[in-house]
DRENLODO-775685 format. One record per residue: residue number from 1; x negated, y negated, z negated of N, C-alpha, C, O, CB in turn. Coordinates in steps of 0.001 Angstrom, whole numbers, plus 500000, padded with zeros to 6 digits. Glycine has a CB too. Example, Ala and Ser with C-alpha at 12.3 -4.5 7.8 and 13.67 -1.06 7.14 Angstrom:
residues 2
PT  pos    n_px    n_py    n_pz   ca_px   ca_py   ca_pz    c_px    c_py    c_pz    o_px    o_py    o_pz   cb_px   cb_py   cb_pz
PT    1  486810  505690  492200  487700  504500  492200  486800  503300  492200  485764  503319  491535  488692  504473  490954
PT    2  487150  502250  492920  486330  501060  492860  487100  499970  492130  486591  498862  491961  485916  500598  494275
***
This chain:
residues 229
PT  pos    n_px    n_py    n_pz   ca_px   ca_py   ca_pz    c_px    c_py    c_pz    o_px    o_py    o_pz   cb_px   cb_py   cb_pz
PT    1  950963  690260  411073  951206  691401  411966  950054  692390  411833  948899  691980  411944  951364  690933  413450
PT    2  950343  693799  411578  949518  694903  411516  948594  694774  413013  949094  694278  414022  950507  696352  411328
PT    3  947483  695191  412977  947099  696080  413984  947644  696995  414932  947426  696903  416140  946541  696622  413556
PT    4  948486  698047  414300  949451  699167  414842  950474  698080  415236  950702  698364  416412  950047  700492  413658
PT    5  951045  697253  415002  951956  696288  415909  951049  695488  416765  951324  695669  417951  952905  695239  415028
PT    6  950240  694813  416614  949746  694049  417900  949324  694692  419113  948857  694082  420075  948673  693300  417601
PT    7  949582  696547  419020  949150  696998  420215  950213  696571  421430  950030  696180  422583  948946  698530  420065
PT    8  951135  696770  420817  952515  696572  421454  952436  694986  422112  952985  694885  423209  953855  696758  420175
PT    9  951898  693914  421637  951945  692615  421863  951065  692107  422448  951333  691077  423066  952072  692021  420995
PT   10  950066  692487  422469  948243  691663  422418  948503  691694  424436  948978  692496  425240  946099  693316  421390
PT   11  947970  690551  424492  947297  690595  426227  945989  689791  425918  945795  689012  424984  948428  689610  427730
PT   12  945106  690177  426960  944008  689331  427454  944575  687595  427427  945689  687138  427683  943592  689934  429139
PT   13  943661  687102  427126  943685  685608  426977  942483  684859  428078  941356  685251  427777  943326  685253  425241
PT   14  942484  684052  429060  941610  683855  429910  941968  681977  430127  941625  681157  430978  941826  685045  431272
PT   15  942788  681906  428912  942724  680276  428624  942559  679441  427454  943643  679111  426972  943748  679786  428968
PT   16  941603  679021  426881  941392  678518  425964  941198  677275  425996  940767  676759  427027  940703  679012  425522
PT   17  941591  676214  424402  940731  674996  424487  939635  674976  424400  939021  676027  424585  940899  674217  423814
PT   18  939006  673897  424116  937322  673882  423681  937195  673295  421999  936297  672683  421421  936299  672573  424918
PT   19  938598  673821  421531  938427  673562  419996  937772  674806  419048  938358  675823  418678  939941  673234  419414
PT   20  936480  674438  418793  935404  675756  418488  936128  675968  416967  936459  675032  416239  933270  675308  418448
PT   21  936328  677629  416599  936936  678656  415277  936426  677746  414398  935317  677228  414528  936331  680435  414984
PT   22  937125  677549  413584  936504  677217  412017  935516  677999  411079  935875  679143  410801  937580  677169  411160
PT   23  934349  677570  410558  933830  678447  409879  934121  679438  408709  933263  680240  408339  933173  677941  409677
PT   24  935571  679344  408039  936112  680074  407564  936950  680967  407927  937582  681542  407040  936368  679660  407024
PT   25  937175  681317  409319  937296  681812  410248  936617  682995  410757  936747  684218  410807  937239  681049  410780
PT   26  935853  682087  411102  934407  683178  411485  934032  683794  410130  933178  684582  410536  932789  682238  412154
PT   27  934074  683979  408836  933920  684325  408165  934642  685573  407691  934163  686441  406960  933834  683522  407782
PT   28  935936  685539  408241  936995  686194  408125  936618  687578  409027  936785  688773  408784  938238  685287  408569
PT   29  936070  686909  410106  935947  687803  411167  934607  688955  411101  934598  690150  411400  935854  686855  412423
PT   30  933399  687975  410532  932130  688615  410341  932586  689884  409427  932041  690986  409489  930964  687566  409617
PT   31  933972  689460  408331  933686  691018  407091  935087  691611  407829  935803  692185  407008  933864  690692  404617
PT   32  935418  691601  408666  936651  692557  409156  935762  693951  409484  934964  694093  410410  937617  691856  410754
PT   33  936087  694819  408580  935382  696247  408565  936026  697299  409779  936940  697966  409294  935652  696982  406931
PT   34  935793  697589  411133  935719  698531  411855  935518  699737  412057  934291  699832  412080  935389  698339  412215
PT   35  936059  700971  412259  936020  702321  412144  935586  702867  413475  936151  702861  414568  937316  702852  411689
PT   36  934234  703419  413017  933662  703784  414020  934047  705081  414801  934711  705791  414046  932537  703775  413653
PT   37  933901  705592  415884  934139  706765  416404  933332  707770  416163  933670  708952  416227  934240  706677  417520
PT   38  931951  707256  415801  930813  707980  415947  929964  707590  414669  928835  707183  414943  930119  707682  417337
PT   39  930232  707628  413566  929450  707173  412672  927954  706985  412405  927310  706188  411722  929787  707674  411997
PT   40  927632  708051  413225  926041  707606  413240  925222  707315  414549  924151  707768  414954  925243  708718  412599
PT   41  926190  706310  415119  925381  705663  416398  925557  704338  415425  926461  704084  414629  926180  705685  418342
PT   42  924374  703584  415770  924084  702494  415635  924413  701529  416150  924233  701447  417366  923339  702457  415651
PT   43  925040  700392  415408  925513  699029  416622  925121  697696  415904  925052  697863  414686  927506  698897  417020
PT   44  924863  696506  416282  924772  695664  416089  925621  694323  416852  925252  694008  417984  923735  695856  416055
PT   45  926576  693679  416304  927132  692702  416835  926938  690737  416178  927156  690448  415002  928533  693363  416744
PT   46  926632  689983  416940  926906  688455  416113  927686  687787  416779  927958  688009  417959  925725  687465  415872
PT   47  928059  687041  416208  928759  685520  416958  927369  684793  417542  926262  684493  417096  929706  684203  415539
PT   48  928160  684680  418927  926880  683506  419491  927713  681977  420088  928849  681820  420536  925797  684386  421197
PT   49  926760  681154  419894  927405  679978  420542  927242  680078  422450  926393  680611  423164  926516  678478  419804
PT   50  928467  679307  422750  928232  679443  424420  926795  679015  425165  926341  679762  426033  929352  678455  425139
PT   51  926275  678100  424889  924778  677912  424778  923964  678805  424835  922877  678619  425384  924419  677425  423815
PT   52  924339  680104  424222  923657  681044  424368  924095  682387  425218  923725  683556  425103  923384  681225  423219
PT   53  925030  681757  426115  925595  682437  427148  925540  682511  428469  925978  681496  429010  926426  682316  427067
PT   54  925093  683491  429323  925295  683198  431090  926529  683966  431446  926613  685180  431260  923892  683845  432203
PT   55  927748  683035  432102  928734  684144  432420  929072  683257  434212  928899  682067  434476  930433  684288  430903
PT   56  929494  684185  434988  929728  683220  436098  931053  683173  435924  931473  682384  436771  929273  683578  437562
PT   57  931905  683574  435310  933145  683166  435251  933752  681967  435306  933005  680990  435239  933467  683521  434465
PT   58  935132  681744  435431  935285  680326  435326  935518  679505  434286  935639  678289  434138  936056  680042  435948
PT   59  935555  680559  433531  935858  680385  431977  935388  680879  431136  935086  682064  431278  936817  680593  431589
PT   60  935014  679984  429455  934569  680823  428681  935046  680137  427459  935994  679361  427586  933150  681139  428847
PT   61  934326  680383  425867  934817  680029  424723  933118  679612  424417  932060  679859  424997  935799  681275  423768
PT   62  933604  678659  422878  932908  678110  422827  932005  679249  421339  930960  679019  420730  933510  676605  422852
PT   63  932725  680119  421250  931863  681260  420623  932271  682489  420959  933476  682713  421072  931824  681263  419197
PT   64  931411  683386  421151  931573  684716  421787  931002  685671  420955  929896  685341  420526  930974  684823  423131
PT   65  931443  686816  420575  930717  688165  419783  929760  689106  420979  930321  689733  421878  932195  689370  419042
PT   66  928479  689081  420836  927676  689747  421609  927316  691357  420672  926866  691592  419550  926326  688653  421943
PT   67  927696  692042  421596  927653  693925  420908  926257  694702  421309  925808  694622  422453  929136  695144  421813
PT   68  925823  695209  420616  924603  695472  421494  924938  697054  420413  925663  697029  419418  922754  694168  421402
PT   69  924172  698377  420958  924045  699535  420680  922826  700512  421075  922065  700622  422036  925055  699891  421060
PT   70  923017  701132  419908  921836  702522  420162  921954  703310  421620  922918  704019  421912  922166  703907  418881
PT   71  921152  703141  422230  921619  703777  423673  921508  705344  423372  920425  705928  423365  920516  703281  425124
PT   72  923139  706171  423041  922433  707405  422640  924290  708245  423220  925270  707528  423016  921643  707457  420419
PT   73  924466  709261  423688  925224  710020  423951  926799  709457  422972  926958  709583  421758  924456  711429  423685
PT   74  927500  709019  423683  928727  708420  423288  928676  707100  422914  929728  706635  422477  929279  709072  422303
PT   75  927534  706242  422986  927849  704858  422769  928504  703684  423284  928638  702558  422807  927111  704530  422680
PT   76  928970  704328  424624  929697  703391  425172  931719  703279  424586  932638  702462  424651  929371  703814  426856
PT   77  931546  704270  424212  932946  704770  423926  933161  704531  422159  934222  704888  421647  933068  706590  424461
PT   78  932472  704137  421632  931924  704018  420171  932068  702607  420105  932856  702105  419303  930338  704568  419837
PT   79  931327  701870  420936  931495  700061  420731  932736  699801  421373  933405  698862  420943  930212  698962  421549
PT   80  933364  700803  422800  934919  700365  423137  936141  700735  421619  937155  700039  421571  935456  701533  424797
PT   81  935977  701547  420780  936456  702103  420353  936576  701044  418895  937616  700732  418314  935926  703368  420565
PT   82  935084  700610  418530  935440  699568  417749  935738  698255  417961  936604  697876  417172  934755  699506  417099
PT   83  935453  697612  418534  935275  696714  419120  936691  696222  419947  936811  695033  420245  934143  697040  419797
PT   84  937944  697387  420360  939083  697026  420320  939773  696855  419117  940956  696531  419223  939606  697696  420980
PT   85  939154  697047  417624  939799  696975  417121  939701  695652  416486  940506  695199  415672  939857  697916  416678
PT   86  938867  695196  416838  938503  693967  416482  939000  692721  417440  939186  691584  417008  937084  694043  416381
PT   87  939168  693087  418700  940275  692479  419447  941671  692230  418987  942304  691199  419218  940420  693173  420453
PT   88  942176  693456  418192  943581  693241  417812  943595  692127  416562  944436  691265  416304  944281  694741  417362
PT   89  942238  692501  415829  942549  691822  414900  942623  690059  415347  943545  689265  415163  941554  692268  413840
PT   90  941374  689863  415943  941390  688482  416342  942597  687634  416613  942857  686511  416181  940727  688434  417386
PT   91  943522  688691  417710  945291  687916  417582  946307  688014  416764  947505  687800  416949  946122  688188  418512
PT   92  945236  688643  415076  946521  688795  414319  946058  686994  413743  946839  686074  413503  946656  690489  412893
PT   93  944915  686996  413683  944513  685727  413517  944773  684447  414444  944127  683409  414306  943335  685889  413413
PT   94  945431  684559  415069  946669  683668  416118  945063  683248  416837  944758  682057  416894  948124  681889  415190
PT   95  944385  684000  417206  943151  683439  418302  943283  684461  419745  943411  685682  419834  941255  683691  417454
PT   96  943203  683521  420671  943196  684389  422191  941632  685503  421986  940596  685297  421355  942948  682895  423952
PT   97  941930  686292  422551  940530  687625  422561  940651  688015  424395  941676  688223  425043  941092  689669  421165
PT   98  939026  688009  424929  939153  689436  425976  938238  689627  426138  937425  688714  426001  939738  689572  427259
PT   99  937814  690908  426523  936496  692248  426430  936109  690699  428102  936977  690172  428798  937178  695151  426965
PT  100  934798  690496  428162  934085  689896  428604  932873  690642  429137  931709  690510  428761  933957  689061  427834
PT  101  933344  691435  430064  932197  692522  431117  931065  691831  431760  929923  692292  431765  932988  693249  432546
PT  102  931489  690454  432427  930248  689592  433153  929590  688857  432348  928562  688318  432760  930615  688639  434201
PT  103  930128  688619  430702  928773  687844  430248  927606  688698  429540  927745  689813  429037  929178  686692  429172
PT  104  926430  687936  429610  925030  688383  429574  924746  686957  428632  925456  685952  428610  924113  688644  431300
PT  105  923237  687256  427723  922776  686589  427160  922126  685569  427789  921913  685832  428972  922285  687143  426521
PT  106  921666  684321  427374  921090  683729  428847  919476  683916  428605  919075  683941  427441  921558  681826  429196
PT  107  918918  683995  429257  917384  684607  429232  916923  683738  428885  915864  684116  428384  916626  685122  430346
PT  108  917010  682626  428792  916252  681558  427764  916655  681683  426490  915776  681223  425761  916472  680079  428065
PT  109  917550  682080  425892  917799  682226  424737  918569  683412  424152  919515  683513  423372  918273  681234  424504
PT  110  917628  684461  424981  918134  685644  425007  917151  686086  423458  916016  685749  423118  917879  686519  426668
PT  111  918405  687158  422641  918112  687392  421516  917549  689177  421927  918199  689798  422768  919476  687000  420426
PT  112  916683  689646  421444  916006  691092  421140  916870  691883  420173  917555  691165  419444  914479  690951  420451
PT  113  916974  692933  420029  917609  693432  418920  916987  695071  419251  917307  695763  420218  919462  693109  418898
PT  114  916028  695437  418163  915144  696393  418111  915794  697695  418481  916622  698096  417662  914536  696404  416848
PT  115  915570  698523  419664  916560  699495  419230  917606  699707  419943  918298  700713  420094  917015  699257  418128
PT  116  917661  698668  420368  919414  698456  420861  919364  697553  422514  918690  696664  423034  920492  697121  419319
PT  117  920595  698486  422893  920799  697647  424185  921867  696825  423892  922720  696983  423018  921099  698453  425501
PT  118  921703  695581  425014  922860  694697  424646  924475  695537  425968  924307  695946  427116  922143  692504  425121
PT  119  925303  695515  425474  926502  696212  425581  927614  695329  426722  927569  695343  427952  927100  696357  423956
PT  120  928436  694703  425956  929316  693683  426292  929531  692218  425533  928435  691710  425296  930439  694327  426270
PT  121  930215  691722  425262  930691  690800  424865  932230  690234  424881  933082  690664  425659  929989  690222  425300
PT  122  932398  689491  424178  933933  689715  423645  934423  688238  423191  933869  687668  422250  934022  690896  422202
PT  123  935329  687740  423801  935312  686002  424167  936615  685748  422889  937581  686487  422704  935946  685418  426387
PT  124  936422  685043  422467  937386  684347  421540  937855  682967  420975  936964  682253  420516  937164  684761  420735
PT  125  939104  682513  420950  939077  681058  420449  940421  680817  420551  941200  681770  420539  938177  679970  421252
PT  126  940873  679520  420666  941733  679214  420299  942966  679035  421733  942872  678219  422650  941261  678154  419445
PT  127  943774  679797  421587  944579  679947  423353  945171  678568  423494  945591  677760  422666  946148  681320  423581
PT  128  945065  678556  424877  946447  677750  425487  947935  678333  425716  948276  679300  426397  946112  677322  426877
PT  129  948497  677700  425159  949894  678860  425470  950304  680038  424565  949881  680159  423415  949641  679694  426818
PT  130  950967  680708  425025  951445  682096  424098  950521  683207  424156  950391  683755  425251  952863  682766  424595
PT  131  949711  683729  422952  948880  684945  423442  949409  686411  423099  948859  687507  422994  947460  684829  422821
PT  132  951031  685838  422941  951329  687428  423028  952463  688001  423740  953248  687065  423892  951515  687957  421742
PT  133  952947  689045  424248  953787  689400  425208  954987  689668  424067  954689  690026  422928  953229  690685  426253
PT  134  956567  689431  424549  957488  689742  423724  958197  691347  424497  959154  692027  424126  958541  688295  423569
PT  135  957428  691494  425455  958883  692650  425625  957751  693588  426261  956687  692995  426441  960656  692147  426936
PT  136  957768  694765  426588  956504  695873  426622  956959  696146  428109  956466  697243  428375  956494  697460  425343
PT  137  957646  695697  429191  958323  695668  430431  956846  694566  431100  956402  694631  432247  960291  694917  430315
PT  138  956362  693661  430019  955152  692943  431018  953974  693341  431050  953008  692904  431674  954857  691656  430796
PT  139  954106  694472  430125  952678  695158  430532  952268  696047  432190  953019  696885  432688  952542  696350  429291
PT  140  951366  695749  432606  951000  696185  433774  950305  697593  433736  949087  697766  433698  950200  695192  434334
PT  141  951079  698378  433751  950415  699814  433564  950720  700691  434087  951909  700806  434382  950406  700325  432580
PT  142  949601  701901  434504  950559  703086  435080  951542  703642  434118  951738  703401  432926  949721  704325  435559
PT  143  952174  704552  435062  953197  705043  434313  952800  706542  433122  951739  707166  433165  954307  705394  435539
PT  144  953534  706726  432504  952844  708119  431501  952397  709444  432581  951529  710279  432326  954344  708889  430177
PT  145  953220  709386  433814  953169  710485  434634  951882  710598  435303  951531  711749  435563  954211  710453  435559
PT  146  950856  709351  435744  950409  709234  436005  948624  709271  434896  947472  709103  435296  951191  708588  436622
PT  147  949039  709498  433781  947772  709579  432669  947993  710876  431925  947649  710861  430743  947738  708230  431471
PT  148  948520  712028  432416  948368  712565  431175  949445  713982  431840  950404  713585  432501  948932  711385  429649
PT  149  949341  715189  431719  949586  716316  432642  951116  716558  431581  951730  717611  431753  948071  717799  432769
PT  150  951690  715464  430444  952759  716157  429659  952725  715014  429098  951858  714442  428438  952635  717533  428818
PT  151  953900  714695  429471  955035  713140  428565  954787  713704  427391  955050  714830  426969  957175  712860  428833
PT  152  954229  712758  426891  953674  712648  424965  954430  711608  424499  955087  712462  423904  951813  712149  424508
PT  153  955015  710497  424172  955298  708999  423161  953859  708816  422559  953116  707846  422711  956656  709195  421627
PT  154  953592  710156  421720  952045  709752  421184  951214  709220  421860  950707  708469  421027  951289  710680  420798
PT  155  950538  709001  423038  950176  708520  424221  951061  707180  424260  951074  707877  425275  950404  709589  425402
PT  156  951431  706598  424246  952147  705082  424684  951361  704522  424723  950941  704078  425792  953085  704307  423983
PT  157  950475  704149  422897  949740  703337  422381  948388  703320  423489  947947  702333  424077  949523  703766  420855
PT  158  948026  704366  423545  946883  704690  424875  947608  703749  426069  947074  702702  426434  946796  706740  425474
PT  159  948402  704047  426427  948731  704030  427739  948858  702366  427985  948705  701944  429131  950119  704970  428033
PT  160  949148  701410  426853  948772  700511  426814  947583  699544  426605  947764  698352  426358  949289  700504  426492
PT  161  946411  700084  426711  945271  699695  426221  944561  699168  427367  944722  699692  428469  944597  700723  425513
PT  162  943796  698187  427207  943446  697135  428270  942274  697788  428685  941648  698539  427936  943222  695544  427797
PT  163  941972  697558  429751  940449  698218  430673  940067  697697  431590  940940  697297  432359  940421  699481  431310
PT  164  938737  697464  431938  938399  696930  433378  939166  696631  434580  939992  697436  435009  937669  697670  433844
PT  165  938971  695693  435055  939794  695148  436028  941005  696208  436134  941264  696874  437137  938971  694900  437416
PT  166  941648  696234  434993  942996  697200  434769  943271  698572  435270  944396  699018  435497  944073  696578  435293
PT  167  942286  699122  435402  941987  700193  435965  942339  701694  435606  942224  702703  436301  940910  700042  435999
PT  168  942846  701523  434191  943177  702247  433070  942780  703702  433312  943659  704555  433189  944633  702085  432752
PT  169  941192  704169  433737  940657  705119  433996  940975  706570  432749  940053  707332  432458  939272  704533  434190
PT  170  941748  706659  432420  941557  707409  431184  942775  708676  431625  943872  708247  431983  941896  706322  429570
PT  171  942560  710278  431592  943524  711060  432043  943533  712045  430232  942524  712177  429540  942983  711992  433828
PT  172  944676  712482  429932  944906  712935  428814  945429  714986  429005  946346  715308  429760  946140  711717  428214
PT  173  944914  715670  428469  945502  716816  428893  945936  717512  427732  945846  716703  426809  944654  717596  429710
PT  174  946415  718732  427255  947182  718902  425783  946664  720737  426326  946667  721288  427427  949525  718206  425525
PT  175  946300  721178  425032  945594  722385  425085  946245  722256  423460  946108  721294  422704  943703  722491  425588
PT  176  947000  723561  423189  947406  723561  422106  947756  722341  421103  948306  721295  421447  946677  724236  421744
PT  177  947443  722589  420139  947247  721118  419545  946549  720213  419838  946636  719188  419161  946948  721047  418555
PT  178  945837  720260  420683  945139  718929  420643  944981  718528  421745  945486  719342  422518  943965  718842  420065
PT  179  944238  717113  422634  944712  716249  423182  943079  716072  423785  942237  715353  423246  945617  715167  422296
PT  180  942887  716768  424826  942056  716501  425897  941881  715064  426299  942766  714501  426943  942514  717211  426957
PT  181  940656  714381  425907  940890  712652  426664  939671  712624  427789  938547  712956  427411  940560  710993  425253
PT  182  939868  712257  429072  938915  712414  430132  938815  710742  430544  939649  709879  430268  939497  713574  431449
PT  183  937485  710564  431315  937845  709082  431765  937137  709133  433113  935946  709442  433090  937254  707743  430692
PT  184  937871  708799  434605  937874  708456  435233  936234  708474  436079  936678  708029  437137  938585  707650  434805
PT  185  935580  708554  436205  934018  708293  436874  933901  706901  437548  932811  706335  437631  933635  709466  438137
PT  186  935128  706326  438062  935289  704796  438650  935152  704269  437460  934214  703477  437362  936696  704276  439455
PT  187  936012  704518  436182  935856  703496  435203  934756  703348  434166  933588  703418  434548  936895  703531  434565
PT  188  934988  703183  433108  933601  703085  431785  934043  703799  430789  935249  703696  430562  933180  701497  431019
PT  189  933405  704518  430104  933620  705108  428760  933927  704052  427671  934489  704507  426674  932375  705911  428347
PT  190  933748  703149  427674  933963  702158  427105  935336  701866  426819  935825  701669  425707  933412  701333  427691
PT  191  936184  701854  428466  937584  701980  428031  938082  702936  427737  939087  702650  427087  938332  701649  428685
PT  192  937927  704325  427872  938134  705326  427130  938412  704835  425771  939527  704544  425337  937096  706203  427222
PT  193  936862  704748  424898  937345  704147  423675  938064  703421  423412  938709  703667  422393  936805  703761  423170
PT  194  938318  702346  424032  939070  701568  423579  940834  702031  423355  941545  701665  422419  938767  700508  424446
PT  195  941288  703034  424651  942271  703499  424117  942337  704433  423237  943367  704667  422605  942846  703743  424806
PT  196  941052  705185  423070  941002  706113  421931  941733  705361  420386  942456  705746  419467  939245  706517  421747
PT  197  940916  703882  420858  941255  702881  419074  942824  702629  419322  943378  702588  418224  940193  700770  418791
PT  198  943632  702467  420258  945063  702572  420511  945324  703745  419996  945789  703465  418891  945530  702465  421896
PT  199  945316  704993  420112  945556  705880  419464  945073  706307  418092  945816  707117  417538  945405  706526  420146
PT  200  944018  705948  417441  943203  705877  416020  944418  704961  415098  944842  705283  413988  941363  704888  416196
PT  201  944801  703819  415854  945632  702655  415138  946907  703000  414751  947496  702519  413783  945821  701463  415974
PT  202  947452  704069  415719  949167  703971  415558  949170  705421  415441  949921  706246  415961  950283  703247  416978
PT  203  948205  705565  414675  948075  707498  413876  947007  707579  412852  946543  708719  412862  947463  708972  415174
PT  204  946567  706999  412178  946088  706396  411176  945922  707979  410366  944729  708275  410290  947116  705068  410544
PT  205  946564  708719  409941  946392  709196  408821  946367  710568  409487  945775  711433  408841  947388  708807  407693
PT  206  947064  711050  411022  946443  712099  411725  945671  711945  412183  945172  713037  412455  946849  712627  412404
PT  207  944934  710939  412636  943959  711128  414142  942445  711736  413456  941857  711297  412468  943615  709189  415191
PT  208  942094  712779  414261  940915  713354  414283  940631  713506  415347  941442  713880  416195  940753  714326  413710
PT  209  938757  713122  415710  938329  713311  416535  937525  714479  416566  937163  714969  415497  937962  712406  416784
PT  210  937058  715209  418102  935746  716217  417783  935801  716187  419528  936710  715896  420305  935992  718129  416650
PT  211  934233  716678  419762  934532  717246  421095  934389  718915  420790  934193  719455  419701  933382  716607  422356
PT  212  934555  719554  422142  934273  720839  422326  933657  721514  423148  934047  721531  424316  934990  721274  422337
PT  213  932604  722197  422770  931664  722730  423679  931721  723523  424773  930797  723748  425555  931018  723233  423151
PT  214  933121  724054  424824  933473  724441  426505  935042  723785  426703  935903  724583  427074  933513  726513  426865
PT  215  935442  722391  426476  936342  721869  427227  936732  722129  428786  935815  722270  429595  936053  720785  427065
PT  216  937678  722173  429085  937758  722687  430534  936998  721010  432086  937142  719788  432124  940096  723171  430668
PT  217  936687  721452  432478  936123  720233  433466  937279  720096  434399  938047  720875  434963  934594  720586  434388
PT  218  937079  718613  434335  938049  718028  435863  937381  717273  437005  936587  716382  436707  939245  716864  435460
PT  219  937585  717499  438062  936850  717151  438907  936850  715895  439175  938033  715629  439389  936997  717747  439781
PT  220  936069  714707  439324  936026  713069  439451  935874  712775  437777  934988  711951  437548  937702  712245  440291
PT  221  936528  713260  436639  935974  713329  435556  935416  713286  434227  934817  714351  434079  935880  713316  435697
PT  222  935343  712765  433461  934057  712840  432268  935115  713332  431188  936168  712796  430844  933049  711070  431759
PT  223  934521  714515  430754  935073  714905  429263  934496  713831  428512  933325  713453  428569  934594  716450  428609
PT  224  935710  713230  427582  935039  712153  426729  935166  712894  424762  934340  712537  423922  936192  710308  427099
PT  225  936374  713935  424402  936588  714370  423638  937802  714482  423513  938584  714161  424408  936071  714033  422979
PT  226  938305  715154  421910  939282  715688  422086  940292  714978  420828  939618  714116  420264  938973  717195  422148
PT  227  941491  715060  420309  941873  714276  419151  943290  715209  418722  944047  715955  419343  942149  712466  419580
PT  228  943208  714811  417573  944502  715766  417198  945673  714484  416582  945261  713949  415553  943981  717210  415698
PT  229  946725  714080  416974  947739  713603  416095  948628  713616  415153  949263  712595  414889  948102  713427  416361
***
């Protein structure tokens, strides 16, 4: 299954065994090449063992990808942006994936990375159960009316994209050709990106990004940029 199809399918996974990825696996995963939003922000990501994890959750995996980034104007939206895409891939690889907001490194065996703040983390392994949805009726989402000032289809792929406690902070506006993306001030730029990579995925050969230096402002907020399909 493509990428551009698992948008349609993929859910959060929040049940796993404790049967740890195979190392050819993880191998698979380390060279899966990601398209950045921002090409010259800096990121650094590894596989860590849970051992090297504090999460209070009730659950976790027994290896996790820790993201860490250049703290610099758009980086939050840059690691959401790749970093979903690397989610999709994980369930093309029949492994449960979910963006993991409460885990932290554990300070005893907390790793440095010069440069860089540590970001999020991103839980993966092997599911219990089905990790993918068959019919697009179980997705929990607002409606298009509610994201975006003009029913697009181009927008779906967005409109399905997973975010903080489902919050789907992201408002879309259409100025000629192109496609105003704002995110919320409750939510994270982070999920911004991430639906930005919903839309990067299932427009592949249109999508361009840019921002613009007098975008119009919305009040509550954040111009995040702009995209053409």
């Amino acid at each position: 299954m493509t990428l551009k199809n698992m948008i349609y399918k993929r859910k959060s996974c929040r049940s796993f065994t404790d049967e740890p990825v195979e190392e050819e696996i993880l191998e698979k995963i380390k060279a899966f090449p990601m398209m950045p939003l921002y090409p010259d922000r800096k990121v650094h990501w590894e596989i860590v063992e849970r051992s090297e994890v504090w999460c209070i959750c009730p659950w976790t995996t027994q290896q996790l990808i820790a993201v860490y980034a250049e703290e610099k104007d758009g980086y939050l939206e840059n690691v959401g942006f790749m970093f979903q895409q690397m989610d999709l891939y994980l369930q093309t690889l029949g492994l449960g994936a979910c963006w993991l907001g409460m885990g932290r490194m554990n300070p005893k065996t907390k790793k440095k990375v010069e440069g860089m703040k540590f970001v999020i983390m991103l839980a993966f392994g092997y599911p219990k159960g089905d990790i993918l949805r068959h019919d697009r009726m179980e997705f929990k989402r607002k409606r298009m009316s509610q994201i975006t000032d003009r029913w697009d289809p181009k927008l779906e792929a967005a409109r399905l994209a997973p975010s903080a406690l489902n919050l789907q902070p992201w408002y879309f506006t259409h100025e000629g050709g192109a496609i105003r993306v704002y995110c919320n001030q409750i939510g994270t730029r982070l999920d911004a990106g991430i639906a930005l990579a919903h839309l990067y995925l299932d427009n592949q050969d249109s999508f361009r990004f840019h921002k613009e230096k007098l975008a119009m402002e919305m009040p509550g907020y954040d111009y995040i940029g702009s995209v053409s399909l």
